[in-house]
PDBQT receptor file of N, H, CA, C and O in Angstrom, charges set to zero:
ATOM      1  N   UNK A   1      15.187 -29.720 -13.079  1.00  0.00    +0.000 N 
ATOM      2  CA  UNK A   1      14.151 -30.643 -12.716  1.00  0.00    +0.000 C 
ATOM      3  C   UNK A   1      13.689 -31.451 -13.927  1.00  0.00    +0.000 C 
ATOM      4  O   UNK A   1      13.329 -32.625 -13.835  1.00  0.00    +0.000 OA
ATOM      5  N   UNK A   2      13.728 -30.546 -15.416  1.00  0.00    +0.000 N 
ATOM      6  H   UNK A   2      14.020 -29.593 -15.491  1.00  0.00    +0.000 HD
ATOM      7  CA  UNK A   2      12.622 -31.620 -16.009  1.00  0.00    +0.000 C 
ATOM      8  C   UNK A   2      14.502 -32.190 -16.633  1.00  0.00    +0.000 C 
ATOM      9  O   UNK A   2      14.318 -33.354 -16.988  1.00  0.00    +0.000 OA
ATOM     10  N   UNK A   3      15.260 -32.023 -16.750  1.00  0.00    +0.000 N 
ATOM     11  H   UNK A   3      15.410 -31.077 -16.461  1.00  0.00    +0.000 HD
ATOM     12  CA  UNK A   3      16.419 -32.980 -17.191  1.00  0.00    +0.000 C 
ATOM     13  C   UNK A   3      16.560 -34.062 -15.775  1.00  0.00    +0.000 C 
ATOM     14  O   UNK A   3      17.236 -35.069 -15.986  1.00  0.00    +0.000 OA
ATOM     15  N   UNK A   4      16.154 -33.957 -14.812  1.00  0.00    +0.000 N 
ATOM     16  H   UNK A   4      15.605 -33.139 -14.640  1.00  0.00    +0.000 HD
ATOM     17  CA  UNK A   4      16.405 -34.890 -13.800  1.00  0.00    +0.000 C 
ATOM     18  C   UNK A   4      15.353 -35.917 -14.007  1.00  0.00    +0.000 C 
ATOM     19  O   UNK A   4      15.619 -37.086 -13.727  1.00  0.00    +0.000 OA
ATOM     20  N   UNK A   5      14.234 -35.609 -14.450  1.00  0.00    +0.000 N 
ATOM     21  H   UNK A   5      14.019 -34.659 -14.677  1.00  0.00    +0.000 HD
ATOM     22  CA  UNK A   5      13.188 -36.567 -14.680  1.00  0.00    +0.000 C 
ATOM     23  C   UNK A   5      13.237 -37.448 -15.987  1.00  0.00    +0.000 C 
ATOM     24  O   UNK A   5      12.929 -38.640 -15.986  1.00  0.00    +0.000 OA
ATOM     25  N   UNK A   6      13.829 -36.459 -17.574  1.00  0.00    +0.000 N 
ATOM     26  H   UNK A   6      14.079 -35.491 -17.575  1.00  0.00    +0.000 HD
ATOM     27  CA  UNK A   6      14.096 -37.334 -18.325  1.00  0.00    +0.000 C 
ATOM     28  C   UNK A   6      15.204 -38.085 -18.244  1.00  0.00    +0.000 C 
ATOM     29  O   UNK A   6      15.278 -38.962 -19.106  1.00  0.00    +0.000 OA
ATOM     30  N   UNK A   7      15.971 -38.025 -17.580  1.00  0.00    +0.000 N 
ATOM     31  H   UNK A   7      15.911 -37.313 -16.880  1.00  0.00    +0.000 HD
ATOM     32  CA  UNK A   7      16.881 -38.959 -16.797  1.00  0.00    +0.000 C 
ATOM     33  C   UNK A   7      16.559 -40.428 -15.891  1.00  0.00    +0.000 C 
ATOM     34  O   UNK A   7      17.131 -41.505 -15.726  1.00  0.00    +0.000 OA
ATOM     35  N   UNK A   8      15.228 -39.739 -15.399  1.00  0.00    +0.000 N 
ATOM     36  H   UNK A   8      14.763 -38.863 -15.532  1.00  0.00    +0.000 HD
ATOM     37  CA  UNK A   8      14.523 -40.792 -14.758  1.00  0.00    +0.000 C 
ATOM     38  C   UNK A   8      15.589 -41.035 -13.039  1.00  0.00    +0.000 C 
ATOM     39  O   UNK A   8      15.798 -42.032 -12.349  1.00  0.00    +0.000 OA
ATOM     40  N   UNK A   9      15.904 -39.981 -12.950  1.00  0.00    +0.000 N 
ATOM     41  H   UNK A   9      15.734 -39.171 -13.511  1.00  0.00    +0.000 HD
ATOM     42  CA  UNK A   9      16.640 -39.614 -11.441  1.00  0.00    +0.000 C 
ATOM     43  C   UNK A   9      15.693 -38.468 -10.872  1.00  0.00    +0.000 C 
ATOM     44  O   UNK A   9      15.278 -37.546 -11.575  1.00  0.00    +0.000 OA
ATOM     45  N   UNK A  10      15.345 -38.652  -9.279  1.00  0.00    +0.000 N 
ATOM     46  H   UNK A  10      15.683 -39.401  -8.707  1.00  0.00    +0.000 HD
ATOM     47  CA  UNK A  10      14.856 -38.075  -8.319  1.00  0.00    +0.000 C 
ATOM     48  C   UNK A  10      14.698 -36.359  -8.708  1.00  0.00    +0.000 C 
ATOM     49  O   UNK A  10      15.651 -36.023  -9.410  1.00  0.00    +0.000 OA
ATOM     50  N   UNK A  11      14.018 -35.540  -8.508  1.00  0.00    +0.000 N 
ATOM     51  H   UNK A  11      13.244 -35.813  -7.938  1.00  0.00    +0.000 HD
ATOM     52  CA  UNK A  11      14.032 -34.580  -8.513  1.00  0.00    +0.000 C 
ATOM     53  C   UNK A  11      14.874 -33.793  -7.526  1.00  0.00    +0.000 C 
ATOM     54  O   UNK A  11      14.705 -33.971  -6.319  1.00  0.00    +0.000 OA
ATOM     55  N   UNK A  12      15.782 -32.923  -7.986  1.00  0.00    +0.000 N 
ATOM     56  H   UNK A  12      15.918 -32.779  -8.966  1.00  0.00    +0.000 HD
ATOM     57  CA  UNK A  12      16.937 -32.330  -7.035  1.00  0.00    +0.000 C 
ATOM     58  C   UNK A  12      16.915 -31.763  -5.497  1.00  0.00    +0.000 C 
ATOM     59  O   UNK A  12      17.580 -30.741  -5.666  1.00  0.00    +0.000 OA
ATOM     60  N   UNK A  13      16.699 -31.769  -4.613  1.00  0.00    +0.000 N 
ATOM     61  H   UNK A  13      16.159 -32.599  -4.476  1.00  0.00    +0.000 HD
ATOM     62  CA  UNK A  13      16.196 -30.923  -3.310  1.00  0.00    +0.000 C 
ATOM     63  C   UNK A  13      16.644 -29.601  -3.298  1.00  0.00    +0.000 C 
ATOM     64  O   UNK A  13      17.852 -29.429  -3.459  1.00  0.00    +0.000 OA
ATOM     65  N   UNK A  14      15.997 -28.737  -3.158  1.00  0.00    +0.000 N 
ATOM     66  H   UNK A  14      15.015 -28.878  -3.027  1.00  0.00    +0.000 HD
ATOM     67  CA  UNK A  14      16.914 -26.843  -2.758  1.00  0.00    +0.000 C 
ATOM     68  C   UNK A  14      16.911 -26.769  -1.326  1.00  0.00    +0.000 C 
ATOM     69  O   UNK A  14      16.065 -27.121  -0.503  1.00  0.00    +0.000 OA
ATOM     70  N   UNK A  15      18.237 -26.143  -1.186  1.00  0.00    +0.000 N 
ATOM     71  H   UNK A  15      18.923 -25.857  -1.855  1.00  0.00    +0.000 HD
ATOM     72  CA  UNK A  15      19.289 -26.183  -0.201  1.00  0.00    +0.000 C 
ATOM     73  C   UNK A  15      17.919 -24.858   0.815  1.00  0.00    +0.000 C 
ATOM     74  O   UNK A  15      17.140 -23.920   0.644  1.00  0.00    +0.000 OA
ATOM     75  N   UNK A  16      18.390 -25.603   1.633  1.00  0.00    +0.000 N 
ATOM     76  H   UNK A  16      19.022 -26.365   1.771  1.00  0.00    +0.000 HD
ATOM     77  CA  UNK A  16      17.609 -24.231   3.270  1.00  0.00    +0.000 C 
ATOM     78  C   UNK A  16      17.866 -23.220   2.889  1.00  0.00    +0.000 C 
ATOM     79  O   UNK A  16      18.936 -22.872   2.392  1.00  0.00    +0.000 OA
ATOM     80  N   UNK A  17      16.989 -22.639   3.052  1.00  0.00    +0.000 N 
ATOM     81  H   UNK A  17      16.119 -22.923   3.456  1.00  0.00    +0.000 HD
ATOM     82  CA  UNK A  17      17.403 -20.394   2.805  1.00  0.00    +0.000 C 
ATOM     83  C   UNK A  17      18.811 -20.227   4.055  1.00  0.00    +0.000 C 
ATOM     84  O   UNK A  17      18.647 -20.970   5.023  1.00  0.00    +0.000 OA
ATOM     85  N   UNK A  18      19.548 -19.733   4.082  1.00  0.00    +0.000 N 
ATOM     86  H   UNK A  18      19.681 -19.130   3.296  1.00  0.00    +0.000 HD
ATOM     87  CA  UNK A  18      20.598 -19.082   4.668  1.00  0.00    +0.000 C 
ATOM     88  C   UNK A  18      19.491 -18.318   6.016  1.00  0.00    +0.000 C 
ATOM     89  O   UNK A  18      18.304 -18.023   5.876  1.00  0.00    +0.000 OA
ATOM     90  N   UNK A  19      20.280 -18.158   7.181  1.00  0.00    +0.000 N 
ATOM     91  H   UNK A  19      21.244 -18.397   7.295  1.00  0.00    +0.000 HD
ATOM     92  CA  UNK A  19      19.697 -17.669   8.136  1.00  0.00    +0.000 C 
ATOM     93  C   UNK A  19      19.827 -15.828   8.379  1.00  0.00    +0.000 C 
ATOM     94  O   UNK A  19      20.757 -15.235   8.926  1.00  0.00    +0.000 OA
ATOM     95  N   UNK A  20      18.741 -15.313   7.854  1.00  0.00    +0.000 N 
ATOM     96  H   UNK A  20      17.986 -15.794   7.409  1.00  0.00    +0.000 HD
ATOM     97  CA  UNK A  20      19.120 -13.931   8.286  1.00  0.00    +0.000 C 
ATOM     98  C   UNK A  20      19.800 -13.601   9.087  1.00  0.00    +0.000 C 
ATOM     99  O   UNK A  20      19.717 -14.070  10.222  1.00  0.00    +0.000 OA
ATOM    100  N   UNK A  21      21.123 -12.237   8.573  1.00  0.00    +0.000 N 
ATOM    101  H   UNK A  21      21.190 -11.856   7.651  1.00  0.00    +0.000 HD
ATOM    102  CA  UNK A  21      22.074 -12.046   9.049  1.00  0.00    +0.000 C 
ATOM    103  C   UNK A  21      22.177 -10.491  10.241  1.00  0.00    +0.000 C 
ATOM    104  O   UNK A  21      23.007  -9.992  11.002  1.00  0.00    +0.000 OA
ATOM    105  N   UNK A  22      20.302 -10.127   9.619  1.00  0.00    +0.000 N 
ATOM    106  H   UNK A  22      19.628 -10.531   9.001  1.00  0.00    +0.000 HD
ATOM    107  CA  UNK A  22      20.702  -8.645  10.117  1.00  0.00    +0.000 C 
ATOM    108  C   UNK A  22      19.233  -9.262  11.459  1.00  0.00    +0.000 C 
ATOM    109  O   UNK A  22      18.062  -9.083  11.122  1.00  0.00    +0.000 OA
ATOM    110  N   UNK A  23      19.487  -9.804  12.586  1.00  0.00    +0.000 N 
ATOM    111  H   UNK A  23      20.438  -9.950  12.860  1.00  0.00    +0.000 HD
ATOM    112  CA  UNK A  23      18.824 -10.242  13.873  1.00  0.00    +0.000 C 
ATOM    113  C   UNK A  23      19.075  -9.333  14.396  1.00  0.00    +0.000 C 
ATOM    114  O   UNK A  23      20.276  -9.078  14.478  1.00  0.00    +0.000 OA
ATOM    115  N   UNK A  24      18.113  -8.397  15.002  1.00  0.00    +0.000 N 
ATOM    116  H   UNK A  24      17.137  -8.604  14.935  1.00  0.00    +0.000 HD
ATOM    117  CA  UNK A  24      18.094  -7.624  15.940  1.00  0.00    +0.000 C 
ATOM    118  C   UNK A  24      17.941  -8.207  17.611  1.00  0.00    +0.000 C 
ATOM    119  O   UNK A  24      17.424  -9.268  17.959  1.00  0.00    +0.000 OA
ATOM    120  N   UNK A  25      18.558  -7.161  18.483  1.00  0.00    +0.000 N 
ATOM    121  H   UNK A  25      18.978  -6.299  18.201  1.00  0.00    +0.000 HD
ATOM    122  CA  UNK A  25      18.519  -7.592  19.686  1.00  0.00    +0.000 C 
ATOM    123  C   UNK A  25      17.289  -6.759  20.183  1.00  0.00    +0.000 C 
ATOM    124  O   UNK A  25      17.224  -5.536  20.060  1.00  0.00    +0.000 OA
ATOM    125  N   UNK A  26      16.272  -7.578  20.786  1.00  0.00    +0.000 N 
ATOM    126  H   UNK A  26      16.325  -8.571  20.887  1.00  0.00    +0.000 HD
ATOM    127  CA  UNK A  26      14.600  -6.480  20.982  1.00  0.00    +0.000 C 
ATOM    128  C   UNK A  26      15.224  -5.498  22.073  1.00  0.00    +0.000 C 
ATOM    129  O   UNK A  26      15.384  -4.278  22.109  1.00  0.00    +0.000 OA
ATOM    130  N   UNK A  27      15.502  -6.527  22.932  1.00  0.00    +0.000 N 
ATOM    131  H   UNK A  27      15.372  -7.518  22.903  1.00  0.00    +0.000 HD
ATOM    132  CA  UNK A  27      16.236  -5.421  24.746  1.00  0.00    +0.000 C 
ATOM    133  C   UNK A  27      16.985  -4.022  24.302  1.00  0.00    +0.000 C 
ATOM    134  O   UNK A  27      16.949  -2.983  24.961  1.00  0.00    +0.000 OA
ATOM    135  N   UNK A  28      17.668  -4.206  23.056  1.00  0.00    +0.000 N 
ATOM    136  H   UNK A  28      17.698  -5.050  22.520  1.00  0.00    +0.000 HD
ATOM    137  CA  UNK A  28      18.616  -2.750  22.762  1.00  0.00    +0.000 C 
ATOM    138  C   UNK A  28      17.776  -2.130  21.724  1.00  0.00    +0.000 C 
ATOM    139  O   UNK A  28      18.070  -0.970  21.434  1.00  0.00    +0.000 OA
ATOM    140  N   UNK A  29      16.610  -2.774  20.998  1.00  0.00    +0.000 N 
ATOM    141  H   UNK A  29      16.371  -3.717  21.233  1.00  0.00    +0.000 HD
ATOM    142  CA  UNK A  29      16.058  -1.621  20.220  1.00  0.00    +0.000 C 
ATOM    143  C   UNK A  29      14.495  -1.008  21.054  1.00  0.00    +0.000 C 
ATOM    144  O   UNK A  29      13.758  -0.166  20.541  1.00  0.00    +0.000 OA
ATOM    145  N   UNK A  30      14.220  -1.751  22.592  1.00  0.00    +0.000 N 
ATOM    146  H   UNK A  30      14.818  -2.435  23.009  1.00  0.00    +0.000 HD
ATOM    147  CA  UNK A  30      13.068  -1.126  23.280  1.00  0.00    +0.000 C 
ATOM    148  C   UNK A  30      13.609  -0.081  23.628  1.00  0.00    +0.000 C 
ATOM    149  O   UNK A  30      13.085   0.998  23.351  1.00  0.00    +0.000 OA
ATOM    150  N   UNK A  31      14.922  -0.171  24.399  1.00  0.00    +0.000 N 
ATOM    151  H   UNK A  31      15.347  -1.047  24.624  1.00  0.00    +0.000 HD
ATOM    152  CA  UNK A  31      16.000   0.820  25.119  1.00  0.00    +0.000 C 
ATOM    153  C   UNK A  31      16.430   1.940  24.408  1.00  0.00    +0.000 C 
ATOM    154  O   UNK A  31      17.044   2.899  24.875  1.00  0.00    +0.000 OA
ATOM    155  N   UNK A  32      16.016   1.741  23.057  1.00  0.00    +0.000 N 
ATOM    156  H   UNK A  32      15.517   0.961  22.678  1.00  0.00    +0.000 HD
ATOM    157  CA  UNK A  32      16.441   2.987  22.250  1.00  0.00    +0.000 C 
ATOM    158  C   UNK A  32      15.385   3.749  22.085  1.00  0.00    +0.000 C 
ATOM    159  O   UNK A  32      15.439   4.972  22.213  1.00  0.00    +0.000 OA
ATOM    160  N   UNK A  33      13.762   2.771  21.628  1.00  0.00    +0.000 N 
ATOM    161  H   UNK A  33      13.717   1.777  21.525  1.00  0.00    +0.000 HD
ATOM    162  CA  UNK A  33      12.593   3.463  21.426  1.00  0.00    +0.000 C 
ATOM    163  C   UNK A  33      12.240   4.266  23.077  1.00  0.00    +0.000 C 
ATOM    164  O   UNK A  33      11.382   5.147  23.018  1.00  0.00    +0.000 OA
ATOM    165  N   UNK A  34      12.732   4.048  24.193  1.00  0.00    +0.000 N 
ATOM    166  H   UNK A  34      13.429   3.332  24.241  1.00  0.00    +0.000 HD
ATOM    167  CA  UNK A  34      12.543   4.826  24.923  1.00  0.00    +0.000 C 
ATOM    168  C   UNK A  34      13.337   5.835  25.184  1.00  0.00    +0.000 C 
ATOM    169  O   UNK A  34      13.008   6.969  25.532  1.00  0.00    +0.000 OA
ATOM    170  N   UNK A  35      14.254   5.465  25.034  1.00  0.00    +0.000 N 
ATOM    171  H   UNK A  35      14.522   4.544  24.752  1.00  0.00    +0.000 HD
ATOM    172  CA  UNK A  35      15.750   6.714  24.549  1.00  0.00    +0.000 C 
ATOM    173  C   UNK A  35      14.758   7.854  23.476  1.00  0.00    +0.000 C 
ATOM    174  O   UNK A  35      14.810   9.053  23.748  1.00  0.00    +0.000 OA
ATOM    175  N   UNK A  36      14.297   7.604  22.845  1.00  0.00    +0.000 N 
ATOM    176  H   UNK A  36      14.255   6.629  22.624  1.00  0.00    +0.000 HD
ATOM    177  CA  UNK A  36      13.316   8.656  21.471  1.00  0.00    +0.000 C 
ATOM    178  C   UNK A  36      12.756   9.316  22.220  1.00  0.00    +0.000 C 
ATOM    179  O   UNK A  36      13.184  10.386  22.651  1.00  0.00    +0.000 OA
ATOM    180  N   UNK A  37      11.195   8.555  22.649  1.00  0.00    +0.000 N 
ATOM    181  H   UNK A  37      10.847   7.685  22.299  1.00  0.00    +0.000 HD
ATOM    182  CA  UNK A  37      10.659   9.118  23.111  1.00  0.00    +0.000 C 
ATOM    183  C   UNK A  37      10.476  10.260  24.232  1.00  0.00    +0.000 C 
ATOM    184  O   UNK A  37       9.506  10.997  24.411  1.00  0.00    +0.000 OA
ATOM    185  N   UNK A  38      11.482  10.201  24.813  1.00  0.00    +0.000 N 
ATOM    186  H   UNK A  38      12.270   9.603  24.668  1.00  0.00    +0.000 HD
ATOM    187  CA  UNK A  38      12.310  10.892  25.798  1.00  0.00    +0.000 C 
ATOM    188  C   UNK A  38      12.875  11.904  25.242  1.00  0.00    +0.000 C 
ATOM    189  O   UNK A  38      12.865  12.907  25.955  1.00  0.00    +0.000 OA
ATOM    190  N   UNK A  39      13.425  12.034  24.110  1.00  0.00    +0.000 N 
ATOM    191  H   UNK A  39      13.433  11.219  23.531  1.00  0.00    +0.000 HD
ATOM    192  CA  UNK A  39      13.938  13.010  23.155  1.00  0.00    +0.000 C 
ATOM    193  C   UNK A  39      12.257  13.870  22.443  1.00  0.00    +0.000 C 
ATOM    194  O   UNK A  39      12.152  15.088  22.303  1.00  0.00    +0.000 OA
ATOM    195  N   UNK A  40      11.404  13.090  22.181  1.00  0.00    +0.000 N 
ATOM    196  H   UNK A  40      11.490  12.100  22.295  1.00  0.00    +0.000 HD
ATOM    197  CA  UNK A  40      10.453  13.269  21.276  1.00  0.00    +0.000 C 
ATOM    198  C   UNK A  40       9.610  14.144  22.228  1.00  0.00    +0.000 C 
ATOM    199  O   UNK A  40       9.153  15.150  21.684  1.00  0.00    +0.000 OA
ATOM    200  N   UNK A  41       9.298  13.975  23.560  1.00  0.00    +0.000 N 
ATOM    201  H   UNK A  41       9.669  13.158  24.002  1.00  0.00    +0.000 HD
ATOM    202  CA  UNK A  41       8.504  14.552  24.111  1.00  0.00    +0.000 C 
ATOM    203  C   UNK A  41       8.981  15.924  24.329  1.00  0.00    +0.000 C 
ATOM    204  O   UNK A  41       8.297  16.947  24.317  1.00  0.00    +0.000 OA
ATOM    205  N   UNK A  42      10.417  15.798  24.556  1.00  0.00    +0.000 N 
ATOM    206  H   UNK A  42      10.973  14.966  24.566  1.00  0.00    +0.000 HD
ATOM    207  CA  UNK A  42      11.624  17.822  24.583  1.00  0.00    +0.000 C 
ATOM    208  C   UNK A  42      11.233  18.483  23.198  1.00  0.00    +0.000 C 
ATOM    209  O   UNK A  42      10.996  19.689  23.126  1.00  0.00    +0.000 OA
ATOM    210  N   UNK A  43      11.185  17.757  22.253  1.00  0.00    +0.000 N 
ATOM    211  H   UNK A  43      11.378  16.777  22.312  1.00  0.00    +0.000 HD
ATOM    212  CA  UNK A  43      10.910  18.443  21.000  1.00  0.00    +0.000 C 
ATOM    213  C   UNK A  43       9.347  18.780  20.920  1.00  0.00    +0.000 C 
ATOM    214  O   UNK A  43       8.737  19.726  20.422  1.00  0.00    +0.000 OA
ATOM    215  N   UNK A  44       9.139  18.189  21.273  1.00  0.00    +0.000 N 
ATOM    216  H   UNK A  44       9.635  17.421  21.677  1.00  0.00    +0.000 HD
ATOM    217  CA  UNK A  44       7.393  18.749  21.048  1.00  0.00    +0.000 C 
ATOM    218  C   UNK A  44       6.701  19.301  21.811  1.00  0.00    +0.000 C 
ATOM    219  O   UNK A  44       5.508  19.546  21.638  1.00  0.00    +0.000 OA
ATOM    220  N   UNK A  45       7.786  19.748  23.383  1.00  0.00    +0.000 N 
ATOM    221  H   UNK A  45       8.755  19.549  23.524  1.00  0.00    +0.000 HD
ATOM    222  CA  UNK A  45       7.384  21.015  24.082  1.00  0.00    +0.000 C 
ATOM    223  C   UNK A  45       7.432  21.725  23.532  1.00  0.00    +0.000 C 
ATOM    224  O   UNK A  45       6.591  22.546  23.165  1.00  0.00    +0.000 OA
ATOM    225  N   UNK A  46       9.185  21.494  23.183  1.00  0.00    +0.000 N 
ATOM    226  H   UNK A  46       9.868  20.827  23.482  1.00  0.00    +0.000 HD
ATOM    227  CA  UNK A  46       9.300  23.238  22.600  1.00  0.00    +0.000 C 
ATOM    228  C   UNK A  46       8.641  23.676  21.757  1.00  0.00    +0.000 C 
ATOM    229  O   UNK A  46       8.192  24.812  21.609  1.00  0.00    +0.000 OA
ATOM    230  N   UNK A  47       8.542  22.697  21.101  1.00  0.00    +0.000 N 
ATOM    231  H   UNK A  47       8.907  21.774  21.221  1.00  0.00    +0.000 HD
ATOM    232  CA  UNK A  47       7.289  23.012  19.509  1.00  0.00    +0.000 C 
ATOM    233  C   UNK A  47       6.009  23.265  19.889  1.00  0.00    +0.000 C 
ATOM    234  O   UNK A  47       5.343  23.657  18.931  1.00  0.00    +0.000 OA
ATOM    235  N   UNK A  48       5.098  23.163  21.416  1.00  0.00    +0.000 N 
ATOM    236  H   UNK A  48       5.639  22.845  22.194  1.00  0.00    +0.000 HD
ATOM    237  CA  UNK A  48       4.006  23.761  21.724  1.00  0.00    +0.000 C 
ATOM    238  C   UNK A  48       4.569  25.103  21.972  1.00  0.00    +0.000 C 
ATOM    239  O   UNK A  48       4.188  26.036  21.266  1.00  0.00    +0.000 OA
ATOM    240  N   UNK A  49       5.383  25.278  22.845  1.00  0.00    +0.000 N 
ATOM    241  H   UNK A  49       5.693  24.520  23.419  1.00  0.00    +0.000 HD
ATOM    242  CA  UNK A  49       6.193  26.755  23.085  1.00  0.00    +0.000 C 
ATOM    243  C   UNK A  49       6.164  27.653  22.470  1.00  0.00    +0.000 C 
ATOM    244  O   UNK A  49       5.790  28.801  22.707  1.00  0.00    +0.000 OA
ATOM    245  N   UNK A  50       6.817  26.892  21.086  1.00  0.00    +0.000 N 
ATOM    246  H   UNK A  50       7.122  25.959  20.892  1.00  0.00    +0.000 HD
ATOM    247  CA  UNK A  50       6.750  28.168  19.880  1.00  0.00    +0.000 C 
ATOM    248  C   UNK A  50       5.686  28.284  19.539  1.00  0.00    +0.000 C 
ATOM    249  O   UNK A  50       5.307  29.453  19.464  1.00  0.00    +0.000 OA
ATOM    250  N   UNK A  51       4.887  27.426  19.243  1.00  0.00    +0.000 N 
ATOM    251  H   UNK A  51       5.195  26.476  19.304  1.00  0.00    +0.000 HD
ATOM    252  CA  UNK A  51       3.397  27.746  18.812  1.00  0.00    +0.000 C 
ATOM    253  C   UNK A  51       2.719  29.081  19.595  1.00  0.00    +0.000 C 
ATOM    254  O   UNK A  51       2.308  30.054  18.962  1.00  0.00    +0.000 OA
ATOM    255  N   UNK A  52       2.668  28.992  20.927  1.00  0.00    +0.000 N 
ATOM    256  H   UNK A  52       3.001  28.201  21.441  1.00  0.00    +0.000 HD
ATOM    257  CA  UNK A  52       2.500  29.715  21.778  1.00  0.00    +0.000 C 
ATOM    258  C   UNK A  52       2.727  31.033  21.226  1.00  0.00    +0.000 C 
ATOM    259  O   UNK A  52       1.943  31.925  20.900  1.00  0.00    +0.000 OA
ATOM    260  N   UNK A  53       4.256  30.923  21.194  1.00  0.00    +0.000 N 
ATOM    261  H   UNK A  53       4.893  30.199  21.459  1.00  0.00    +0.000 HD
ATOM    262  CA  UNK A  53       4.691  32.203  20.434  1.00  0.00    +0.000 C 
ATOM    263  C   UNK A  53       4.363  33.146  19.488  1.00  0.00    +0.000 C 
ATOM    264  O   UNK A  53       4.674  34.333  19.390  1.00  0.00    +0.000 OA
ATOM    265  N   UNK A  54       3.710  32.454  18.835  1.00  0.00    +0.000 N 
ATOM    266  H   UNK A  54       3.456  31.490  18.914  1.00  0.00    +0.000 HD
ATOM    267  CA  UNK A  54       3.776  33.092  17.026  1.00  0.00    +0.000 C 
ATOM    268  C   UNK A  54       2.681  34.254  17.716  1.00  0.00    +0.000 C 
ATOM    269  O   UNK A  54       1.796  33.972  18.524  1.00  0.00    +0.000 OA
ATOM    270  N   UNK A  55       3.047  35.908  17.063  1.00  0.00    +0.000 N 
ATOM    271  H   UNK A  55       3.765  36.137  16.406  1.00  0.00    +0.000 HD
ATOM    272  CA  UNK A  55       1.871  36.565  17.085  1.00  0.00    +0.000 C 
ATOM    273  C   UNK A  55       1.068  36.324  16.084  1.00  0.00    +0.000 C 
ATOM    274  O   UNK A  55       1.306  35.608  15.112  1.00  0.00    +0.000 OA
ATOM    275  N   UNK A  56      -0.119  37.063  16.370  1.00  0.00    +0.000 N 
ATOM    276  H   UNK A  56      -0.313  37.645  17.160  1.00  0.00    +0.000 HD
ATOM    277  CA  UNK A  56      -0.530  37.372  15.433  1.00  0.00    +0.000 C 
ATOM    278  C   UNK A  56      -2.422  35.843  15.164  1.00  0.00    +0.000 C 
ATOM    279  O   UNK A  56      -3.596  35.892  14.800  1.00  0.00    +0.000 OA
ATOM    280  N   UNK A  57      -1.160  34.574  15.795  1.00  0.00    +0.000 N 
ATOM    281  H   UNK A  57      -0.206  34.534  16.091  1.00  0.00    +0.000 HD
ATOM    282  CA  UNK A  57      -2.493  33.596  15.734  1.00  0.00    +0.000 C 
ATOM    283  C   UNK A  57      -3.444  33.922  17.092  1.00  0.00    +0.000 C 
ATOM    284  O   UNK A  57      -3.014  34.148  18.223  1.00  0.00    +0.000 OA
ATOM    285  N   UNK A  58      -4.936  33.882  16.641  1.00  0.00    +0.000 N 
ATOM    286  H   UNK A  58      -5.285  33.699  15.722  1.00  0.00    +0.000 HD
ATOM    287  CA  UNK A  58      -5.793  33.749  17.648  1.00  0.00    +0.000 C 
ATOM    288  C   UNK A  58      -5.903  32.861  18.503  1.00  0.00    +0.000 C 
ATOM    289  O   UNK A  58      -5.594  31.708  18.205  1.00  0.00    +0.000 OA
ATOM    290  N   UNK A  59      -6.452  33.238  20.002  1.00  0.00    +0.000 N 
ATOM    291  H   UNK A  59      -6.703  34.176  20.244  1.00  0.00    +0.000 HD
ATOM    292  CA  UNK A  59      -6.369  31.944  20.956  1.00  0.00    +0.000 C 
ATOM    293  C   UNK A  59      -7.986  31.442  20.634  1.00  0.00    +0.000 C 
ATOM    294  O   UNK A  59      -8.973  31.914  20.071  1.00  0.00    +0.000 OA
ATOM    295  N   UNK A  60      -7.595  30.122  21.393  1.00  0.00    +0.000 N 
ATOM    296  H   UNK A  60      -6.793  29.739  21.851  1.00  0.00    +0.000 HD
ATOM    297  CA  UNK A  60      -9.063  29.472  21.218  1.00  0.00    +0.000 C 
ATOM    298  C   UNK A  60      -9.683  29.835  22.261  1.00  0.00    +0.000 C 
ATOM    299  O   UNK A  60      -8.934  29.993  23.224  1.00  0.00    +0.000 OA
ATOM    300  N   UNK A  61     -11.317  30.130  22.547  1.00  0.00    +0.000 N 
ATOM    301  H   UNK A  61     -11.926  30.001  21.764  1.00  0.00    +0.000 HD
ATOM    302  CA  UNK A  61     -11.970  30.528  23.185  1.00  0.00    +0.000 C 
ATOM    303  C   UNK A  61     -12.685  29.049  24.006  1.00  0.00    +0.000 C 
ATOM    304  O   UNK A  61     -13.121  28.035  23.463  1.00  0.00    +0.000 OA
ATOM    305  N   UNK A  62     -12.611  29.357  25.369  1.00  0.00    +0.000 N 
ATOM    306  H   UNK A  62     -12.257  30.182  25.810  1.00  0.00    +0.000 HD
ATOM    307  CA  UNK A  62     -12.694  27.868  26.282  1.00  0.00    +0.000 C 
ATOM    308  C   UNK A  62     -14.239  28.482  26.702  1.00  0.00    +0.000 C 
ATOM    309  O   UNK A  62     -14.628  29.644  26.582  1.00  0.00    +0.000 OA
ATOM    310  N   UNK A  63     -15.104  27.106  27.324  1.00  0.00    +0.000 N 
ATOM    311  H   UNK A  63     -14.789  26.163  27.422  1.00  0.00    +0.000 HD
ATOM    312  CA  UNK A  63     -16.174  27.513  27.987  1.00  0.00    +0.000 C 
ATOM    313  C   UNK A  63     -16.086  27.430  29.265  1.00  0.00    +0.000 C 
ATOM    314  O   UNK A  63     -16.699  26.509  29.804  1.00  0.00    +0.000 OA
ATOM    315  N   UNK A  64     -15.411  28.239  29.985  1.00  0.00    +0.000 N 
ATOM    316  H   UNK A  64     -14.913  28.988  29.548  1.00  0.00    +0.000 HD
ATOM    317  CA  UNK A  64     -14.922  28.090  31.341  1.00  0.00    +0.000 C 
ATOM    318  C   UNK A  64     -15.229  29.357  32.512  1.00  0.00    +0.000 C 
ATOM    319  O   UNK A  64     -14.819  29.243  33.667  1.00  0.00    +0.000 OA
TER     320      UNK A  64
């Protein structure tokens, strides 16, 4: 730029950014986040399950 000016020629233009290459498709990554969650909710039965399990922890006392 400043050799284009002591030149007394236009200042150079920069070229467009390139178009990101990594575009996701939303339809196949909702379809997956529900694909998870679907997975996520089996895992975190079982993981109340075991909780269940463990001796030794006290239950909580309800006012019922």
């Amino acid at each position: 730029m400043v050799r284009a000016g002591k030149a007394g020629l236009p200042a150079p233009k920069e070229k467009a950014p390139a178009r990101p290459v990594n575009v996701v498709n939303l339809m196949d990554a909702l379809r997956r986040s529900i694909e998870g969650t679907e997975s996520n909710k089996a895992r975190a039965a079982k993981a109340a399950a075991k909780k269940a399990e463990v001796p030794g922890r006290p239950k909580r006392m309800t006012d019922g």
